[in-house]
CHARMM-style PDB file with segment names, atoms N, HN, CA, C and O in Angstrom:
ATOM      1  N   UNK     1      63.562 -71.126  58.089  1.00  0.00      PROA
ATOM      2  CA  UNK     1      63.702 -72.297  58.921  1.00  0.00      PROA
ATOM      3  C   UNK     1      63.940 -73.504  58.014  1.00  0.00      PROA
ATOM      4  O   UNK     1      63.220 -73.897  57.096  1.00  0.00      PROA
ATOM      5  N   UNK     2      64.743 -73.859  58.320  1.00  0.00      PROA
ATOM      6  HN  UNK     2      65.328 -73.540  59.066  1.00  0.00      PROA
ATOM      7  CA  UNK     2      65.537 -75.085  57.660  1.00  0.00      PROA
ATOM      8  C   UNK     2      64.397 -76.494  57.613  1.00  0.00      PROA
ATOM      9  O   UNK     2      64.053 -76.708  58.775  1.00  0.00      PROA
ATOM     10  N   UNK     3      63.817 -77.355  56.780  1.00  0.00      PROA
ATOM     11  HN  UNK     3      64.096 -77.181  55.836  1.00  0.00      PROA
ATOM     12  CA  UNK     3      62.981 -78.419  56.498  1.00  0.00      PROA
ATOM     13  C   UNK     3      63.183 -79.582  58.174  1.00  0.00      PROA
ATOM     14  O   UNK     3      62.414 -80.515  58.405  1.00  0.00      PROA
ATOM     15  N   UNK     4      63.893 -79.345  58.732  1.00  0.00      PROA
ATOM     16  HN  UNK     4      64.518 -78.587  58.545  1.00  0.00      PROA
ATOM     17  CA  UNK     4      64.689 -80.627  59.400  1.00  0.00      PROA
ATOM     18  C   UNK     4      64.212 -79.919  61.078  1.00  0.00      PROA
ATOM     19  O   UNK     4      63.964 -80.455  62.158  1.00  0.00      PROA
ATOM     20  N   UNK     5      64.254 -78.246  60.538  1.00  0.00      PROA
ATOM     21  HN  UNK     5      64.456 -77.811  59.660  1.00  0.00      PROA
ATOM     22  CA  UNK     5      64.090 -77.829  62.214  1.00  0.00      PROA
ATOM     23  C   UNK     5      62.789 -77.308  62.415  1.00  0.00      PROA
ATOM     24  O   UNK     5      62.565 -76.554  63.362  1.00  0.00      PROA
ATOM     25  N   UNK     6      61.658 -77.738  61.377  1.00  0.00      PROA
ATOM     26  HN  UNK     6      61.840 -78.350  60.608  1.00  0.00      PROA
ATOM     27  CA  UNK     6      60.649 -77.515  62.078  1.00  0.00      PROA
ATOM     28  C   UNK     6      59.891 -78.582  62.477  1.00  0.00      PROA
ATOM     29  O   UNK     6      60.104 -79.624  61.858  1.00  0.00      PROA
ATOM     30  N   UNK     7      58.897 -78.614  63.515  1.00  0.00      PROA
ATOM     31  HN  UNK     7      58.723 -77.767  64.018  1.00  0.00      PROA
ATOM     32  CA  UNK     7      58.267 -78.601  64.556  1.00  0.00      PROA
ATOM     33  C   UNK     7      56.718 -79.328  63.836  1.00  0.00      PROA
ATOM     34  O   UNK     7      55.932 -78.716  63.112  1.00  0.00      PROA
ATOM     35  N   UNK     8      56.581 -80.919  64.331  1.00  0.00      PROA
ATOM     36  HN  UNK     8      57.219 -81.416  64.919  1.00  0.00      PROA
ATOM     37  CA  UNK     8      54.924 -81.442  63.807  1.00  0.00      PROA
ATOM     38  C   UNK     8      54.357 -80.781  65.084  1.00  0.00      PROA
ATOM     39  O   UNK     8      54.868 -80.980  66.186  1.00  0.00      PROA
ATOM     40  N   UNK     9      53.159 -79.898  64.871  1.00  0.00      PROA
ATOM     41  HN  UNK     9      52.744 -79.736  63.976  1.00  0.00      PROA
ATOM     42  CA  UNK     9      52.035 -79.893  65.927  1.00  0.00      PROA
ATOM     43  C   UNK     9      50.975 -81.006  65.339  1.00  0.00      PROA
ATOM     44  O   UNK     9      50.805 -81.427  64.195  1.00  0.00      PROA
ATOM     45  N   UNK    10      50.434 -81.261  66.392  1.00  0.00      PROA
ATOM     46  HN  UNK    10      50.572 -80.919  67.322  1.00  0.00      PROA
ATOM     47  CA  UNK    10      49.378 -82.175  66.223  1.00  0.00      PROA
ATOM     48  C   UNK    10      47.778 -80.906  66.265  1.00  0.00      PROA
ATOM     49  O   UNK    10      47.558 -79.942  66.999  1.00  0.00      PROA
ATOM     50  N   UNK    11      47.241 -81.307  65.517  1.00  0.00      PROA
ATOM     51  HN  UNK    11      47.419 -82.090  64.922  1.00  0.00      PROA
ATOM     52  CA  UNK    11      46.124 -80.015  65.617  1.00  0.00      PROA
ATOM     53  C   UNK    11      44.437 -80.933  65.797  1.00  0.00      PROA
ATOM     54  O   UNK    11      43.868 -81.365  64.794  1.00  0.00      PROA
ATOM     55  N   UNK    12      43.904 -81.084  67.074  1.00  0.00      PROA
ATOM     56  HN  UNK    12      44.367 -80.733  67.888  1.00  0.00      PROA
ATOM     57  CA  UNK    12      42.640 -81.691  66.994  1.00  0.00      PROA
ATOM     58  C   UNK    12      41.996 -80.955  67.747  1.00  0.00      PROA
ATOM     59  O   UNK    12      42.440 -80.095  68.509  1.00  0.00      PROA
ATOM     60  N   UNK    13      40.481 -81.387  67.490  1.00  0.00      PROA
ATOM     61  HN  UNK    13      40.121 -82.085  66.871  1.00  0.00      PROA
ATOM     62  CA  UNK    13      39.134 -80.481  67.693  1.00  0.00      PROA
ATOM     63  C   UNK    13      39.157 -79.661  68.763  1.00  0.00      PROA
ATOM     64  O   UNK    13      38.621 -78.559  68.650  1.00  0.00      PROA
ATOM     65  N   UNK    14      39.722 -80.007  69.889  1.00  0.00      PROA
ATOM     66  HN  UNK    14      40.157 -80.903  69.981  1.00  0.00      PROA
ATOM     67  CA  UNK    14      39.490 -79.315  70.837  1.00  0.00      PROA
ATOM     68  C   UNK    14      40.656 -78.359  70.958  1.00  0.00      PROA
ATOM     69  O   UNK    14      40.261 -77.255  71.332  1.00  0.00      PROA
ATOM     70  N   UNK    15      41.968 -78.421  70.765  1.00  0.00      PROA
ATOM     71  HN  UNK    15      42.289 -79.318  70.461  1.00  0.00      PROA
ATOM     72  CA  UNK    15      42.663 -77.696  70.206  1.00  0.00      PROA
ATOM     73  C   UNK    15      42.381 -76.290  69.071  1.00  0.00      PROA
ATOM     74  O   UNK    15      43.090 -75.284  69.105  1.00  0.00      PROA
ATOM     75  N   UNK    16      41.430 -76.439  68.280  1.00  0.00      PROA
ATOM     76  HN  UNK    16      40.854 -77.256  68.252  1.00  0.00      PROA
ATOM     77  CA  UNK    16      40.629 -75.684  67.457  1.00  0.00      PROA
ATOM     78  C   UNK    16      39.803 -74.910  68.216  1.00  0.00      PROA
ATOM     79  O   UNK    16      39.794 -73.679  68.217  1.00  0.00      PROA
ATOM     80  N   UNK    17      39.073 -75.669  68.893  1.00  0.00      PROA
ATOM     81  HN  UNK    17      39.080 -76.669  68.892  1.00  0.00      PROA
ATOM     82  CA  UNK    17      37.719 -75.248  69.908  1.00  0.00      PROA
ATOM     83  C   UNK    17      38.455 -73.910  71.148  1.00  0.00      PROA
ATOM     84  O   UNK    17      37.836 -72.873  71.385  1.00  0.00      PROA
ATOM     85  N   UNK    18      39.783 -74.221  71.771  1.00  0.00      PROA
ATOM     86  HN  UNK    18      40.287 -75.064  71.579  1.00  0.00      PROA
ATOM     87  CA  UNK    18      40.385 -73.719  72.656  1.00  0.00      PROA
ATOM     88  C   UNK    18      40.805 -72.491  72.068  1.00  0.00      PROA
ATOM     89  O   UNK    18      41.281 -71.596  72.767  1.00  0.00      PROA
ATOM     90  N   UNK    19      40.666 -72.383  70.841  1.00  0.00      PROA
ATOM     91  HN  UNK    19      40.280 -73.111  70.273  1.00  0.00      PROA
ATOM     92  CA  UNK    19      41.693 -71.087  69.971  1.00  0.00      PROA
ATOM     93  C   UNK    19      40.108 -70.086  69.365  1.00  0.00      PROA
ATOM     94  O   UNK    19      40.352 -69.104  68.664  1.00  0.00      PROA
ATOM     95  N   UNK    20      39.047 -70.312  69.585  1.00  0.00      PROA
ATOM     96  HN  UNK    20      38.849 -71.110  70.155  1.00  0.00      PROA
ATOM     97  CA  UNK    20      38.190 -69.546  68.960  1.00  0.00      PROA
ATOM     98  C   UNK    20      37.427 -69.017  69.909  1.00  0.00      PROA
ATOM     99  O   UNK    20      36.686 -69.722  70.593  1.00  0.00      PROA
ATOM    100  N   UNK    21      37.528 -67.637  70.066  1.00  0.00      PROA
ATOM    101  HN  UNK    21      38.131 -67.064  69.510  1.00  0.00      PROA
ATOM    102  CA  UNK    21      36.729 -66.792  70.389  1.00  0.00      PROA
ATOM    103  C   UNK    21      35.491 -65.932  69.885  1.00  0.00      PROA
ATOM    104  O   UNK    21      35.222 -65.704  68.705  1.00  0.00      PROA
ATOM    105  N   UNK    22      34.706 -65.444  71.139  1.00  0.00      PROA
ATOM    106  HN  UNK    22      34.925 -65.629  72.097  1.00  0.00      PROA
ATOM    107  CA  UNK    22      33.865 -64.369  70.833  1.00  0.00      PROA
ATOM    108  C   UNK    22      34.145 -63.179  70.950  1.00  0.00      PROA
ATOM    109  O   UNK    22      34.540 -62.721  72.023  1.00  0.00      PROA
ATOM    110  N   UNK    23      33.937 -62.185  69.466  1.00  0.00      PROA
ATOM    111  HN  UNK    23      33.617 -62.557  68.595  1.00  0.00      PROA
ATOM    112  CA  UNK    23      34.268 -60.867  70.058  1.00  0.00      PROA
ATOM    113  C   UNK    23      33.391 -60.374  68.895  1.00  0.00      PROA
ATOM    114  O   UNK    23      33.399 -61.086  67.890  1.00  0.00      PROA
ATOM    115  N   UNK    24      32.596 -59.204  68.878  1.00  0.00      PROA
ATOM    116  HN  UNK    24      32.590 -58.626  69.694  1.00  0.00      PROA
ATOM    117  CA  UNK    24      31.685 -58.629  68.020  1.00  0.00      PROA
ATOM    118  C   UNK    24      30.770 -59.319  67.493  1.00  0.00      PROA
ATOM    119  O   UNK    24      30.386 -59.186  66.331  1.00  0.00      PROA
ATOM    120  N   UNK    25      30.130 -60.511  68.703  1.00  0.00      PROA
ATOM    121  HN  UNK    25      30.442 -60.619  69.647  1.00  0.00      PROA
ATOM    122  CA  UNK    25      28.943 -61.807  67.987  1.00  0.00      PROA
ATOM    123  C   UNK    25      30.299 -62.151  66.931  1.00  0.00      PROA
ATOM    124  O   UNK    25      30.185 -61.287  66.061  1.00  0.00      PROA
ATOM    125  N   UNK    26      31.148 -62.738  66.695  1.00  0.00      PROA
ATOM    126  HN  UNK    26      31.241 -63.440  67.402  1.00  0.00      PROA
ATOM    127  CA  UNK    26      31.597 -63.333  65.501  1.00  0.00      PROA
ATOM    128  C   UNK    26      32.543 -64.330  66.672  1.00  0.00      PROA
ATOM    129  O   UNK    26      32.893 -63.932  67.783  1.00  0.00      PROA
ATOM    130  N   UNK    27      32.870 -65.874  66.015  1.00  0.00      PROA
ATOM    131  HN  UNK    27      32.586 -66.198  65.112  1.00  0.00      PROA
ATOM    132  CA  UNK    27      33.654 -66.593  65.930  1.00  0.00      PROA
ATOM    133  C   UNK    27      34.996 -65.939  65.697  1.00  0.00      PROA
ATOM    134  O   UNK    27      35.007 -65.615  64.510  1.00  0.00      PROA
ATOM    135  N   UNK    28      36.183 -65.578  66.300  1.00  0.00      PROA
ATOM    136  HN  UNK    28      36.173 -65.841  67.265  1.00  0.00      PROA
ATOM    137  CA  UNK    28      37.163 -65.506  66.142  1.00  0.00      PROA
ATOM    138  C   UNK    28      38.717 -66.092  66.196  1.00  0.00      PROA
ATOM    139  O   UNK    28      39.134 -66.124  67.354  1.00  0.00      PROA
ATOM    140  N   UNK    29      39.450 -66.456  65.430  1.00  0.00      PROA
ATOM    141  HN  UNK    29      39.111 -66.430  64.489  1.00  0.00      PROA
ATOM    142  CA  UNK    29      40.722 -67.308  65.790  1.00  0.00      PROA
ATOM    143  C   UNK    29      41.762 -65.831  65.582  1.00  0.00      PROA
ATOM    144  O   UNK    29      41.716 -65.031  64.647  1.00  0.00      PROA
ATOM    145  N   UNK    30      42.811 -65.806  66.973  1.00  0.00      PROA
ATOM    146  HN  UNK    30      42.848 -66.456  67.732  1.00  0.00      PROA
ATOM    147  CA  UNK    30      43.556 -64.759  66.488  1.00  0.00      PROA
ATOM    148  C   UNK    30      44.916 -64.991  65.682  1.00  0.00      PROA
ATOM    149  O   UNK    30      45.349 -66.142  65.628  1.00  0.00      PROA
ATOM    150  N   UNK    31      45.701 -63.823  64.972  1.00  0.00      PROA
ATOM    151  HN  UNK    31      45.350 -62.888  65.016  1.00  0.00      PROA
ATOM    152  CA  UNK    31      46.700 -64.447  63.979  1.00  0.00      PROA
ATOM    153  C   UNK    31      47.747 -64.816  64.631  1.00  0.00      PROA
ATOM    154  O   UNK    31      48.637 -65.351  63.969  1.00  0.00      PROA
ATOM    155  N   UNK    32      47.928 -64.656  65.977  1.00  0.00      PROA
ATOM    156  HN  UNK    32      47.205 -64.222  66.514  1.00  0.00      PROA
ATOM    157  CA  UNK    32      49.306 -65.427  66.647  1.00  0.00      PROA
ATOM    158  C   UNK    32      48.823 -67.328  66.480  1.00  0.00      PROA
ATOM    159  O   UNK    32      49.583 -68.246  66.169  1.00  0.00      PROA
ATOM    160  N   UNK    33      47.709 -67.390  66.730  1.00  0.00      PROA
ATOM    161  HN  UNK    33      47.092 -66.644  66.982  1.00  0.00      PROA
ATOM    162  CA  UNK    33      46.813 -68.950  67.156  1.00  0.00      PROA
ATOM    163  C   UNK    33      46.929 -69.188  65.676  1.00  0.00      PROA
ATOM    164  O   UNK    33      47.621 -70.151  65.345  1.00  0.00      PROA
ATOM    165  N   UNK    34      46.364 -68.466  64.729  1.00  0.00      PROA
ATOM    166  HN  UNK    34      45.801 -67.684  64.998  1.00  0.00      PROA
ATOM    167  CA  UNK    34      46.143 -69.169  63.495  1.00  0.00      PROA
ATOM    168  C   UNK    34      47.921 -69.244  62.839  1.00  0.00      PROA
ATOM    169  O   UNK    34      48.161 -70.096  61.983  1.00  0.00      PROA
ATOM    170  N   UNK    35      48.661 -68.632  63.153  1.00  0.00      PROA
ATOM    171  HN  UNK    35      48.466 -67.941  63.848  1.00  0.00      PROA
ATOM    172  CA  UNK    35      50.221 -68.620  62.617  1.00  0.00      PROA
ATOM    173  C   UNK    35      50.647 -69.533  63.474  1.00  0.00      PROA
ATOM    174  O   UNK    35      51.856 -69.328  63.366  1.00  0.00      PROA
ATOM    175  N   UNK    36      50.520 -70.668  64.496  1.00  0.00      PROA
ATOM    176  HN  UNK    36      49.537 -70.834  64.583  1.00  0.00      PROA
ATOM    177  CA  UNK    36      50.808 -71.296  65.014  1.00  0.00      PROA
ATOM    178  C   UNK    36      50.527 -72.544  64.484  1.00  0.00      PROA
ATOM    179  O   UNK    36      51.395 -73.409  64.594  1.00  0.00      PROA
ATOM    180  N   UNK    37      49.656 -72.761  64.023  1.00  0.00      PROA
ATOM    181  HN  UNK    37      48.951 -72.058  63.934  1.00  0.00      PROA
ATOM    182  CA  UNK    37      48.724 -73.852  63.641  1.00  0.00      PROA
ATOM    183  C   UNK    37      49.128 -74.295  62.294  1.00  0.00      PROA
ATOM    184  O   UNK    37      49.012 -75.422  61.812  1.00  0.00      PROA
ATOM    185  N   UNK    38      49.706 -73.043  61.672  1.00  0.00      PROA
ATOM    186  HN  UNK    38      49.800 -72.127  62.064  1.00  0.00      PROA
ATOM    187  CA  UNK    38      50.298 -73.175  60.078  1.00  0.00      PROA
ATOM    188  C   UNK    38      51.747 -73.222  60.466  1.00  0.00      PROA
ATOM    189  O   UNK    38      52.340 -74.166  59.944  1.00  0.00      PROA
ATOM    190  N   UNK    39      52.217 -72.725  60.968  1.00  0.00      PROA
ATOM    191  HN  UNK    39      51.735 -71.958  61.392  1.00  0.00      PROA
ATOM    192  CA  UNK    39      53.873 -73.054  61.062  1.00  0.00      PROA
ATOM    193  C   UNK    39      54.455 -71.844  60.534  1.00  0.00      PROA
ATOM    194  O   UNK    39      55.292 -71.931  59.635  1.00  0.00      PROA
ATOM    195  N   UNK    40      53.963 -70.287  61.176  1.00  0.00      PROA
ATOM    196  HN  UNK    40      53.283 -70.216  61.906  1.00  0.00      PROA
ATOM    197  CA  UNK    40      54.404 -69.296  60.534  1.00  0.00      PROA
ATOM    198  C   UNK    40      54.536 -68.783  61.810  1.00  0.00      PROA
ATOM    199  O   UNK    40      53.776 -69.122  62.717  1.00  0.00      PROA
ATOM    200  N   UNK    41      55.474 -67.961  61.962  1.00  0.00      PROA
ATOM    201  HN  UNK    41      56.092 -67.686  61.226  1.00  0.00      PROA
ATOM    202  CA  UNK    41      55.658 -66.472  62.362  1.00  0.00      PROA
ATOM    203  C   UNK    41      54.564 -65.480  62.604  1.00  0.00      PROA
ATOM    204  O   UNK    41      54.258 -64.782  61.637  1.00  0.00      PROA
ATOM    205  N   UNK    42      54.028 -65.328  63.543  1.00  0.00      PROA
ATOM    206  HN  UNK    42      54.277 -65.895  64.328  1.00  0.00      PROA
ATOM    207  CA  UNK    42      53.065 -64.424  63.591  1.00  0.00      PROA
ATOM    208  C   UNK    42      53.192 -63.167  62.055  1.00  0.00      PROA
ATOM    209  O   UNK    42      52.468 -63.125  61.060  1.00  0.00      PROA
ATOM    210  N   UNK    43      54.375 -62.298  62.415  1.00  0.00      PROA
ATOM    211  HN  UNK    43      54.962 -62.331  63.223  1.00  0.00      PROA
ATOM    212  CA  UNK    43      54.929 -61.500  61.061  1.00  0.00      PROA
ATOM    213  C   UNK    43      54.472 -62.095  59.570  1.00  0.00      PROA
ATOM    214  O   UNK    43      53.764 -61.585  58.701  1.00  0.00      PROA
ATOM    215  N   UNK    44      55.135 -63.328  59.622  1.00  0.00      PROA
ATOM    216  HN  UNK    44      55.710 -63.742  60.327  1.00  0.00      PROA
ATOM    217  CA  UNK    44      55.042 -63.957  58.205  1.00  0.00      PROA
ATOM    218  C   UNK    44      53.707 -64.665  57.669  1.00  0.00      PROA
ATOM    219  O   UNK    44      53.474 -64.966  56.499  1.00  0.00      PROA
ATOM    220  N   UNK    45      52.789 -64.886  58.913  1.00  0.00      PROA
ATOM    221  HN  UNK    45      52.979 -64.641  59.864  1.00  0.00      PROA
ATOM    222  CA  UNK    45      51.731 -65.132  58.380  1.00  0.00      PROA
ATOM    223  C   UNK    45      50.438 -63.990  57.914  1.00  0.00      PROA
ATOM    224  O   UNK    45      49.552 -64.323  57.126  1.00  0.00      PROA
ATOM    225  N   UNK    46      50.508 -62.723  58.498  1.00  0.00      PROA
ATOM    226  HN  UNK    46      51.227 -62.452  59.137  1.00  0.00      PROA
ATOM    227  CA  UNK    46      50.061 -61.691  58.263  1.00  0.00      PROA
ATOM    228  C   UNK    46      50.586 -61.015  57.036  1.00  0.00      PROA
ATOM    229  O   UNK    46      49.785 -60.546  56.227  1.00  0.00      PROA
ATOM    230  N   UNK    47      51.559 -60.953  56.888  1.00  0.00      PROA
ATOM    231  HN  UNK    47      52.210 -61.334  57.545  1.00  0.00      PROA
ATOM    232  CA  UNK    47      52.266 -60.958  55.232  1.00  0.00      PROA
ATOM    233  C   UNK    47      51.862 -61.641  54.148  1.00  0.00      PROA
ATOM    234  O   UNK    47      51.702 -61.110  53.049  1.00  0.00      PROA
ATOM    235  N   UNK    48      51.608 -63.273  54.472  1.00  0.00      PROA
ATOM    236  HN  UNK    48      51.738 -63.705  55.365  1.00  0.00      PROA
ATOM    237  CA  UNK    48      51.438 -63.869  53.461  1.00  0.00      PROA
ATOM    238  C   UNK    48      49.728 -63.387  53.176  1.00  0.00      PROA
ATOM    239  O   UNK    48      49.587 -62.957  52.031  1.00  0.00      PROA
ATOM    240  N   UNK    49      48.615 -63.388  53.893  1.00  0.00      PROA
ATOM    241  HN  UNK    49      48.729 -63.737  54.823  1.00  0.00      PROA
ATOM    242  CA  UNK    49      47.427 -62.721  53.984  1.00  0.00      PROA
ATOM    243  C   UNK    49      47.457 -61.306  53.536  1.00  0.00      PROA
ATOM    244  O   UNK    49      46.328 -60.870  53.310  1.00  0.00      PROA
ATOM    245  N   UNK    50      47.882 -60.937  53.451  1.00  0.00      PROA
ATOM    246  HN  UNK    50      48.799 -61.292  53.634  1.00  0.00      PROA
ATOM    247  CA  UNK    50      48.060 -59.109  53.138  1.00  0.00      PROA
ATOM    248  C   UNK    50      48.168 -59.527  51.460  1.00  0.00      PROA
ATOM    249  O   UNK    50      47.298 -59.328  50.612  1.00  0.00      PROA
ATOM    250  N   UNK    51      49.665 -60.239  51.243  1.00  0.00      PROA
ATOM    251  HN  UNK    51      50.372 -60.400  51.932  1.00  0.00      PROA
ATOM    252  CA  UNK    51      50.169 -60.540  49.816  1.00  0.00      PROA
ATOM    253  C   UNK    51      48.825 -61.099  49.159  1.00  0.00      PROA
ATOM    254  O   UNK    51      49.028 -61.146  47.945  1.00  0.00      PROA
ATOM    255  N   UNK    52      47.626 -61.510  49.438  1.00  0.00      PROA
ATOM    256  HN  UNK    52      47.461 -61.472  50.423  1.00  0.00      PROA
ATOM    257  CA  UNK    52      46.409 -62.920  49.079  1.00  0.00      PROA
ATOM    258  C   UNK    52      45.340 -62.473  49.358  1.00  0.00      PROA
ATOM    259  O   UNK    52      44.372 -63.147  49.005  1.00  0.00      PROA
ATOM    260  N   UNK    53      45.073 -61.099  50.137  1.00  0.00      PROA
ATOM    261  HN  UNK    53      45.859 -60.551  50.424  1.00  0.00      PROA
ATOM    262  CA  UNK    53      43.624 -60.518  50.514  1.00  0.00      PROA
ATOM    263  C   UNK    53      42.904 -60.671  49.781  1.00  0.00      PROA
ATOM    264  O   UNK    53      41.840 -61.005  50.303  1.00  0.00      PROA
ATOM    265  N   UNK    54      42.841 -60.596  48.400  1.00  0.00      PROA
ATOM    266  HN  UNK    54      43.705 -60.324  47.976  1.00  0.00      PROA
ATOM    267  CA  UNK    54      41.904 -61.195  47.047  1.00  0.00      PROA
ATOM    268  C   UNK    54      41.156 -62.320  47.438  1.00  0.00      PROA
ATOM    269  O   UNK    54      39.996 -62.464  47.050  1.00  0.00      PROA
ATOM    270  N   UNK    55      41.908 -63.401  48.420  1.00  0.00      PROA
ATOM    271  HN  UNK    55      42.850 -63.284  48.735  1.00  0.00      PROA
ATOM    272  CA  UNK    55      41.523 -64.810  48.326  1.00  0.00      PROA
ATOM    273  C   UNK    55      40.610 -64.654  49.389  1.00  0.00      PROA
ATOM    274  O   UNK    55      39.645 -65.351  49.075  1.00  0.00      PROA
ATOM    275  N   UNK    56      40.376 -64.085  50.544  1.00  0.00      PROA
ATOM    276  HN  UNK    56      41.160 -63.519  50.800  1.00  0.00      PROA
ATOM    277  CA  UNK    56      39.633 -63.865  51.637  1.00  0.00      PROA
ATOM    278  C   UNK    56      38.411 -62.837  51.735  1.00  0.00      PROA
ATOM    279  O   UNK    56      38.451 -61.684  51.306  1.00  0.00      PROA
ATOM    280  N   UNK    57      37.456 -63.362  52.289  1.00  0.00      PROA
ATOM    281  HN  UNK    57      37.424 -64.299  52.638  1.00  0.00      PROA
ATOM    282  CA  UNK    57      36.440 -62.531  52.384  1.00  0.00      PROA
ATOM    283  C   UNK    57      36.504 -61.147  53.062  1.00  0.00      PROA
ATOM    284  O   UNK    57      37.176 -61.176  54.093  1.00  0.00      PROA
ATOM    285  N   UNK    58      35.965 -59.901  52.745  1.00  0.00      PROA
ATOM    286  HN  UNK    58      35.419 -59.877  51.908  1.00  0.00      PROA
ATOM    287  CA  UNK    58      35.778 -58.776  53.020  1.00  0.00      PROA
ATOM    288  C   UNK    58      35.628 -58.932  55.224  1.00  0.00      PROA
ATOM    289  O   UNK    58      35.965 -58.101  56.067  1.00  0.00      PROA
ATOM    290  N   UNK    59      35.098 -60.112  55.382  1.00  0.00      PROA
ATOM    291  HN  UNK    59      34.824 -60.787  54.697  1.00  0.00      PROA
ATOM    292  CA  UNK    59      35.174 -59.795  57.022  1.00  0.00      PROA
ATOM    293  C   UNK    59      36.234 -61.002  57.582  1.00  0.00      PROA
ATOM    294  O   UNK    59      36.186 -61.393  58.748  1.00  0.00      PROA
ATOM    295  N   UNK    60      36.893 -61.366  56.900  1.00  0.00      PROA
ATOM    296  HN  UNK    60      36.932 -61.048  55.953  1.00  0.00      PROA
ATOM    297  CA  UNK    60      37.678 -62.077  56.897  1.00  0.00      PROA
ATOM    298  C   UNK    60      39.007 -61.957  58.553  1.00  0.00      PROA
ATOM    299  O   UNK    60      39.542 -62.747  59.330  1.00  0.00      PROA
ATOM    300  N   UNK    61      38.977 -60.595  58.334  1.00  0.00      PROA
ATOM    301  HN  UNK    61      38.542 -59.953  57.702  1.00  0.00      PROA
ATOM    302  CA  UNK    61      39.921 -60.091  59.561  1.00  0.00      PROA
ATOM    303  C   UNK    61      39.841 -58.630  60.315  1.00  0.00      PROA
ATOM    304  O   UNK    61      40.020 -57.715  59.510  1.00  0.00      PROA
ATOM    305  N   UNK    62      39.704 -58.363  61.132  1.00  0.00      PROA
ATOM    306  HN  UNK    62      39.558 -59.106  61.786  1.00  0.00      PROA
ATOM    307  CA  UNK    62      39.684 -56.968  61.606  1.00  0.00      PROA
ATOM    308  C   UNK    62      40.462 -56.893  62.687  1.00  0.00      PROA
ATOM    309  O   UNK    62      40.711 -57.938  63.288  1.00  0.00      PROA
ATOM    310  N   UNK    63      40.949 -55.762  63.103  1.00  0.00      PROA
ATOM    311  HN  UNK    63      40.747 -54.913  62.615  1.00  0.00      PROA
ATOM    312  CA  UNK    63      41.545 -55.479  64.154  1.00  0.00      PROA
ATOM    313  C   UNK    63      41.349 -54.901  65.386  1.00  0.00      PROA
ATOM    314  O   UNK    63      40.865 -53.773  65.481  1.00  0.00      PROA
ATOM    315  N   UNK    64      41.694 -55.593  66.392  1.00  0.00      PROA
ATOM    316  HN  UNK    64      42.087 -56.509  66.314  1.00  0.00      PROA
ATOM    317  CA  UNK    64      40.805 -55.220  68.046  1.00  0.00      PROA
ATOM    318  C   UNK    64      40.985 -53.821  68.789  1.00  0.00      PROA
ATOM    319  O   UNK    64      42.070 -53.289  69.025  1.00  0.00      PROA
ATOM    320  N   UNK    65      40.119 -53.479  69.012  1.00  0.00      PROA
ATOM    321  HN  UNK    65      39.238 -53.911  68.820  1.00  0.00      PROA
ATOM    322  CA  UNK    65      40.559 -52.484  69.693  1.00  0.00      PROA
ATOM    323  C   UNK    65      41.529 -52.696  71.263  1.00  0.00      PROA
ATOM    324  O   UNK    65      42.008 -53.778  71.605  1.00  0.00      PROA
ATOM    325  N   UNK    66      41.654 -51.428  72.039  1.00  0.00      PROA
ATOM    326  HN  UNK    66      41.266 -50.550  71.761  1.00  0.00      PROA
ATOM    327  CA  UNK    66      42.887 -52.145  72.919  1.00  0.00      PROA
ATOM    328  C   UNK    66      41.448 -52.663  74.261  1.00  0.00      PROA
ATOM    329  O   UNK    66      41.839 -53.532  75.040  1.00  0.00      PROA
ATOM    330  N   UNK    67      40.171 -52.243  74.456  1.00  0.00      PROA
ATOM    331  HN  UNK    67      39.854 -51.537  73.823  1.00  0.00      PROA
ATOM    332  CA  UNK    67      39.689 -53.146  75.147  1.00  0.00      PROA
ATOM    333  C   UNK    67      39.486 -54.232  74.851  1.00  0.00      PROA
ATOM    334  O   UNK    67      39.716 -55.110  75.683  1.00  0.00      PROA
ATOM    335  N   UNK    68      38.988 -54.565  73.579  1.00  0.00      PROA
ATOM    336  HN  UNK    68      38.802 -53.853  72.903  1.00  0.00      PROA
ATOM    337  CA  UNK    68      38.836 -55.686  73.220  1.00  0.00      PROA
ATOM    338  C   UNK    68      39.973 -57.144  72.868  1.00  0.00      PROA
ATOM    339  O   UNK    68      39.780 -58.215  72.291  1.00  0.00      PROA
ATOM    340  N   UNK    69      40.942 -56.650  73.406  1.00  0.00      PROA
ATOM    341  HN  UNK    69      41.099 -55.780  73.875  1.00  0.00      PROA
ATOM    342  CA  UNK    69      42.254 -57.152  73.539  1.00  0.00      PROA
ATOM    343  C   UNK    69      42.316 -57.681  74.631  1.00  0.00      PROA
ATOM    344  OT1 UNK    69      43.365 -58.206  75.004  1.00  0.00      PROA
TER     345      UNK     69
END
């Protein structure tokens, strides 16, 4: 994406607040919400995390089952 064609979101508290869930007692933001918020691609932001897992904590991310979806 070209510098010119992306997109300012404005990102405030309640905006934050609206994107975090409960699921397994834990606080959760999911990676479509959190790749939104950064200006990624759902795809490309899970990539760049995969490429950086070093940098993130061991519970950092897990994946839902299909009820918990």
């Amino acid at each position: 994406m070209a510098e010119q064609d992306k997109e300012i979101i404005v990102i405030n508290e309640d905006t934050i607040k609206d994107k975090i869930h409960y699921i397994r007692n834990q606080k959760v933001m999911l990676d479509f919400e959190l790749a939104e918020i950064y200006g990624y691609e759902t795809r490309a932001f899970n990539q760049q995390v995969k490429n950086n897992i070093e940098k993130f904590d061991d519970d950092f991310r897990f994946q839902l089952t299909k009820d918990e979806w």
